[in-house]
C-alpha positions in Angstrom: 57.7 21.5 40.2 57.8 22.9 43.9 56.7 26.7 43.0 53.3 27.9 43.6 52.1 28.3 40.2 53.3 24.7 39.4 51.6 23.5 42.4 48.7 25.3 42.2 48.2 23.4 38.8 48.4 20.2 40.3 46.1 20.4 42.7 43.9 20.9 40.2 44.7 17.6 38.2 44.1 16.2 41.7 41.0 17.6 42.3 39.8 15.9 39.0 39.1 19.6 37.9 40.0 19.1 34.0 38.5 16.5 32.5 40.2 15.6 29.3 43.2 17.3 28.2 42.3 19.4 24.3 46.1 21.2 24.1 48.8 22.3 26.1 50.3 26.1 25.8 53.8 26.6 27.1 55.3 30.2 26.6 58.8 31.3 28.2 61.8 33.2 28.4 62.6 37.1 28.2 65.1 39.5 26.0 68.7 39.0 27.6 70.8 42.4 26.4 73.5 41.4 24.3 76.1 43.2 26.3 76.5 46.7 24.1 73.6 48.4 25.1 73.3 47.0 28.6 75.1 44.3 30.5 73.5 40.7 29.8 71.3 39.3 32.3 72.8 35.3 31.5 76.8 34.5 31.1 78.5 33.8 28.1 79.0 30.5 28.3 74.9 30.1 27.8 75.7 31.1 24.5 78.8 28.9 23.5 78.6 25.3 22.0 81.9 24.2 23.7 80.6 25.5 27.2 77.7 23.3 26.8 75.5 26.4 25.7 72.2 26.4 24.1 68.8 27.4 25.1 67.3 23.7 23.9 70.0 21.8 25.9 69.0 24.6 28.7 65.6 24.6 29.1 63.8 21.7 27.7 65.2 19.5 30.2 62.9 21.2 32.7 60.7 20.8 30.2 60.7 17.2 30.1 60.1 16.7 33.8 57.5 18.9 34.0 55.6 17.3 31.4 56.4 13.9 32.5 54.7 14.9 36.0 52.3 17.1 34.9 51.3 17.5 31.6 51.5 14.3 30.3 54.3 11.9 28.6 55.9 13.6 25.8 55.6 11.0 22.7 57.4 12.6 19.7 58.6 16.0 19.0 58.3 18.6 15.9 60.9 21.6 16.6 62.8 24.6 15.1 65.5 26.9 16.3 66.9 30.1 15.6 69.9 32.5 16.3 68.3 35.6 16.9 71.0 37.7 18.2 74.3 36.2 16.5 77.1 38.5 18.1 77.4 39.8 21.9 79.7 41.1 24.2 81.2 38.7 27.4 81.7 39.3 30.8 84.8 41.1 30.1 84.0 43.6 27.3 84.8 41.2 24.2 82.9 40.5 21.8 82.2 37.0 20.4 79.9 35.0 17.6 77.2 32.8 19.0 77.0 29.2 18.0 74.2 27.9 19.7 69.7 28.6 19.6 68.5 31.6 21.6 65.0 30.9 20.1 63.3 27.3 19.8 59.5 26.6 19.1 58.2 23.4 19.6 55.5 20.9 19.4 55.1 18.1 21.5 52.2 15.1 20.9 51.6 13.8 23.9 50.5 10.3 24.9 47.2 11.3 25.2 47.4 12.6 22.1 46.8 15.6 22.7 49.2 18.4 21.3 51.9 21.1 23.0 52.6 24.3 21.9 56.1 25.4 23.2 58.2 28.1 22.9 61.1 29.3 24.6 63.7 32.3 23.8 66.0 34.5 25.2 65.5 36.9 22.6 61.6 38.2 23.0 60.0 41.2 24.9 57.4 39.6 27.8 54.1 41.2 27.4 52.2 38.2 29.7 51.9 37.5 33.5 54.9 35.8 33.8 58.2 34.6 32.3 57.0 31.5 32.4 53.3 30.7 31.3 51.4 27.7 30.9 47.6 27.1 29.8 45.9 23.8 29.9 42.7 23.4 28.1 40.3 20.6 28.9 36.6 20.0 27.7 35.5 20.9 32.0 37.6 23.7 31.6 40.8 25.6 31.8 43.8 27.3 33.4 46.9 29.1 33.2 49.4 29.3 35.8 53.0 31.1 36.0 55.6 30.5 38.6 53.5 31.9 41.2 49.9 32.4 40.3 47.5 30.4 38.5 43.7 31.2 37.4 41.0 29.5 36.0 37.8 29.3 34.1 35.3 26.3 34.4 33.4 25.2 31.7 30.0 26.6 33.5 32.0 30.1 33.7 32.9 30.0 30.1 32.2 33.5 28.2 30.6 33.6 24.9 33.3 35.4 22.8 32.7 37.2 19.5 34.5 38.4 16.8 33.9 41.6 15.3 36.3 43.5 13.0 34.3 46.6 12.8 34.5 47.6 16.3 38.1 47.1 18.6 37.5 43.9 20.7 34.8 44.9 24.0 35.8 42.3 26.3 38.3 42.7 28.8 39.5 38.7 28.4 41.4 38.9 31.1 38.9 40.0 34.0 37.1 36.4 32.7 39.2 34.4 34.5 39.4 33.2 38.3 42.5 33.0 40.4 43.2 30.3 42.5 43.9 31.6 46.5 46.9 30.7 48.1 45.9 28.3 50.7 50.0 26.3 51.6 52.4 28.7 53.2 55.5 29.5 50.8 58.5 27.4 50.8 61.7 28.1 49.3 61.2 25.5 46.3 65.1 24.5 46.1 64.9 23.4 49.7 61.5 21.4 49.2 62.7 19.8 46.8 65.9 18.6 48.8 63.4 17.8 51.6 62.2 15.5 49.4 64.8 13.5 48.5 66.4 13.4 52.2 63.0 12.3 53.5 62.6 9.1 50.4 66.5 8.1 50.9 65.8 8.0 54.5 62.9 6.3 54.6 64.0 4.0 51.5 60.9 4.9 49.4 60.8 5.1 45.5 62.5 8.0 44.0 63.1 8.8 40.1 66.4 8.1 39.3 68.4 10.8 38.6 70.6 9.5 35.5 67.1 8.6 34.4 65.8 12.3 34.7 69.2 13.9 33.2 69.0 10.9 30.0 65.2 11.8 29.2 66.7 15.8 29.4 69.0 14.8 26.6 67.0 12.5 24.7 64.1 15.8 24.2 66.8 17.9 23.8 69.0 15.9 20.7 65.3 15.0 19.6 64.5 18.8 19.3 67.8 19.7 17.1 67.8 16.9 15.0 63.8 17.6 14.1 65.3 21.1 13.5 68.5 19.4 11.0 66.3 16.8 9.1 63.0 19.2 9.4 60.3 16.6 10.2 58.7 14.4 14.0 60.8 12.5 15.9 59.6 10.2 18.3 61.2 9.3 21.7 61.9 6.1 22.4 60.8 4.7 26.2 64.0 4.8 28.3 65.0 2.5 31.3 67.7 1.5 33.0 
């Protein structure tokens, strides 16, 4: 929540840029060698049950916060998940048999109602901006941020697009868009975040509760594999302590 791409995006929630929210796109991850060909970029354990391994117990987690704080409430879940490289070598030359998801795709129905796309693997080539890439679309318009940058495109700047399968596509989609300027210095997000906290425990102001944050990890997280084992929506229940 404290990079510049994430917060970049929030100003612009705060600026009332949007308007009201059509669909949500999340897209992340990368290919992590499987140890033969070149050494793999995540440890072993990622890819062990017992270890606590998993990409969905991994990742959607973060998910869940960032939605929560910027997306929009996450109000039941549709999910499927995949093994797409079932053998690899560990830190020490062995190999062993993976147990757990490297590949999970997602939607998520929002409060709003509004729907989110997600996907998330460790097992696919990155041909976008980022590793991690979000769009919002809204009827004023729309943007897409990574970890660091984020551009938009206002409804008024909206392009006419065309389809023609005769001829390759003419527009350059890309050039379309606007990027937002970087107008906060950079801060190490780890450490704002910690900033944070000190500054709301020492001041005695409202804070999320943190076995709150880490129960609504696993709730999306054993929502997304049993959707996978019984194939159909889950919703999630509201949480409190």
């Amino acid at each position: 929540m404290f990079l510049p791409g994430l917060k970049k995006l929030r100003k612009l929630y705060d600026g009332g840029y949007f308007g009201r929210v059509l669909s949500v796109r999340l897209d992340f991850g990368w290919w992590v060698f499987d140890g033969e060909f070149q050494a793999s970029q995540r440890p072993s354990w990622n890819y062990k049950r017992a270890a606590g391994g998993g990409l969905i117990l991994d990742m959607f987690a973060h998910w869940r916060y960032v939605f929560d704080r910027l997306l929009g409430p996450i109000a039941a879940v549709s999910c499927r998940e995949m093994t797409a490289q079932p053998r690899r070598i560990d830190e020490a030359g062995k190999p062993y048999d993976v147990d757990v998801e490297d590949h999970a795709f997602a939607i998520f129905e929002l409060e709003s109602g509004a729907i989110a796309q997600v996907s998330s693997s460790w097992a696919s080539r990155v041909k976008r901006d980022d590793l991690l890439q979000i769009q919002v679309d809204r009827n004023k318009g729309s943007a897409v941020c990574g970890l660091h940058r984020c551009f938009i495109q206002p409804l008024a700047a909206t392009p006419r697009s065309f389809f023609d399968p005769e001829r390759p596509q003419a527009a350059v989609f890309d050039e379309e868009w606007q990027e937002m300027p970087t107008l906060d210095p950079f801060k190490n997000s780890y450490r704002e975040g910690w900033e944070l906290f000190l500054r709301q425990v020492a001041e005695d102001g409202p804070f999320p509760s943190p076995l709150l944050e880490g129960a609504k990890g696993v709730q999306l997280a054993e929502a997304c594999h049993r959707s996978h084992r019984e194939r159909r929506w889950v919703d999630l229940e509201a949480l409190t302590l």
